[in-house]
C-alpha positions, 0 to 999 in steps of 0.5 A: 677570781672564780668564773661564774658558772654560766660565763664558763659554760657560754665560752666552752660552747662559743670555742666548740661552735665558733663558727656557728655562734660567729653567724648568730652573731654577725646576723643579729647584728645586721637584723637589728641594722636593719630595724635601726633604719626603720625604727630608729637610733636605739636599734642602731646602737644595739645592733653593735651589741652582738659585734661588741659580745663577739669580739670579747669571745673572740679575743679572750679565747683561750688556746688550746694546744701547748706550745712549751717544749 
């Protein structure tokens, strides 16, 4: 299955800025937390979004060193 170009570009950067990407994540996550208590459900619900996003980068990253012999 062809990988759309845009889905490709996003998962090169999250493994060249993993840490960076990992902060937004976890920080809009608790942003939307915190609006989730003011506002309302909806924000609660949304505020796993970006932990959702994340873990998907996180577990279908691809290796980069070979470990055959």
């Amino acid at each position: 299955m062809k990988k759309n170009k845009l889905i490709r570009i996003v998962s090169h950067n999250f493994h060249d800025y993993k840490m960076s990407c990992t902060m937004l994540f976890l920080g809009l996550s608790a942003g939307l937390g915190i609006l989730g208590n003011e506002f309302g459900m909806v924000y609660l619900v949304f505020s796993f979004l970006p932990v959702f996003v994340w873990s998907l980068f996180w577990f279908n990253e691809r290796k980069t060193t070979d470990t055959s012999l």
